[in-house]
N, C-alpha and C positions, 0 to 999 in steps of 0.2 A: 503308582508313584513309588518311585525304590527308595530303598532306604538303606542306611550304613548298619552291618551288624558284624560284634566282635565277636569271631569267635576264639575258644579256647580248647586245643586237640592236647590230652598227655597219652603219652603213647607209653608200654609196658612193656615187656618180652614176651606175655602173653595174648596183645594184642593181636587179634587176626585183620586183615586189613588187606586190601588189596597190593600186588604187586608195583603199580603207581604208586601209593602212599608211601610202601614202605621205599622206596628210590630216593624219593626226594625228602623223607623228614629220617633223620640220624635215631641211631636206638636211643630210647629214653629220653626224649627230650621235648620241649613243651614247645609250642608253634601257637603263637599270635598272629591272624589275619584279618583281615578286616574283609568281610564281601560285600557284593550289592546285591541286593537281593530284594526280587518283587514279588506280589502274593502268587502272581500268574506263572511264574517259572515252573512250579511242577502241577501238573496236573494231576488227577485219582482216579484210581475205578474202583467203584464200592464192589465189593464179593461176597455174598451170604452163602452159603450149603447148609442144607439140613439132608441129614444121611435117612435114607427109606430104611434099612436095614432096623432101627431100633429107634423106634419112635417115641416110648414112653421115658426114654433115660436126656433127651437132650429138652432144655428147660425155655428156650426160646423160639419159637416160628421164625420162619424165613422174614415175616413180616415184619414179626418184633425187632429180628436183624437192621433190617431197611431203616427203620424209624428211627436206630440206635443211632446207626451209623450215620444219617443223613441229619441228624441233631450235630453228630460230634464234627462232620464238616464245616458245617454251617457255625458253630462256634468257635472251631479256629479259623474259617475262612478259607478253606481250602476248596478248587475249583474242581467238579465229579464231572468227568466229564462222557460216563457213562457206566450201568449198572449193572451186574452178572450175578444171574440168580441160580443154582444146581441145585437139583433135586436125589443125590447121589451118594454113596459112600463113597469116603476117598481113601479107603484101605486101599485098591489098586490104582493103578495110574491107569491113565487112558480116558480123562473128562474129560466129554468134549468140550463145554463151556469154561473150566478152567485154561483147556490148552490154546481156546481162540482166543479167552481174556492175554494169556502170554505171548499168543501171536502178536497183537494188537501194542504191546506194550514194546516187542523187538521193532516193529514200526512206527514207533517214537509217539505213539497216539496219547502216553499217560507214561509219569517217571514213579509214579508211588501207588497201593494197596493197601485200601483201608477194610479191613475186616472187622467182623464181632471179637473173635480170637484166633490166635494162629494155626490151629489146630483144622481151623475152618478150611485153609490154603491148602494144607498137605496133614497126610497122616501116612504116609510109605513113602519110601525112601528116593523113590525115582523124583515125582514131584519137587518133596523138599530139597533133594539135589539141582533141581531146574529154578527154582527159589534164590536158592544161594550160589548156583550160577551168573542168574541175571545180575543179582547185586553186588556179585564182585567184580563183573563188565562194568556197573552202572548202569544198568538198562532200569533196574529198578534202587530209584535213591532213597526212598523210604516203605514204609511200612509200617501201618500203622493197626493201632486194635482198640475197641473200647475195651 
């Protein structure tokens, strides 16, 4: 069932934003829209990593990950529509299971990533740059962390 939601954008000089955004709203200035918007428009994929490298310093299991995350879906209502578990450090690029989760996401399969924390996503700079790639395409609209 959609619904009406107001939103409210203020924009800064220091806001970063996409090249779209900044075209159509003027520097500095506040933008009232109204959208429709249903629960089902974006979809999620949960992502846990727990890195092999140092086992005693990181304070949650992949599993306690899952549980977290799958509470905090399930109380906003957001729809998973599939899970990605690594068992890896992300000091270098090149996960597999991170890079099919990204393939999957450039194929419109999920718009958003809910993690434990962001650190989960990327910890080198290739990653994080493929990150904040997607989401200045829009490939990924959200992002989320308990």
């Amino acid at each position: 069932m959609p619904f009406s939601v107001l939103i409210l954008f203020k924009f800064s000089p220091n806001f970063c934003a996409s090249s779209f955004i900044i075209h159509i709203i003027a520097y500095r200035c506040t933008l009232r829209h109204r959208l429709w918007y249903t629960a089902t428009m974006s979809r999620y994929f949960l992502y846990a990593r727990k890195s092999t490298d140092v086992e005693d310093k990181q304070v949650l299991s992949i599993e306690g990950q899952l549980d977290e995350l799958r509470s905090l879906a399930k109380s906003e209502g957001l729809e998973v529509v599939a899970e990605f578990v690594e068992k890896r450090t992300a000091k270098m690029p090149g996960r597999p299971v991170f890079n099919e989760m990204l393939n999957r996401i450039q194929q419109g399969e999920a718009q958003g990533i809910i993690c434990w924390k962001l650190d989960r996503l990327a910890r080198n700079p290739v990653d994080g740059g493929k990150i904040i790639h997607f989401v200045d395409r829009g490939l990924i609209k959200s992002l989320k962390k308990y």
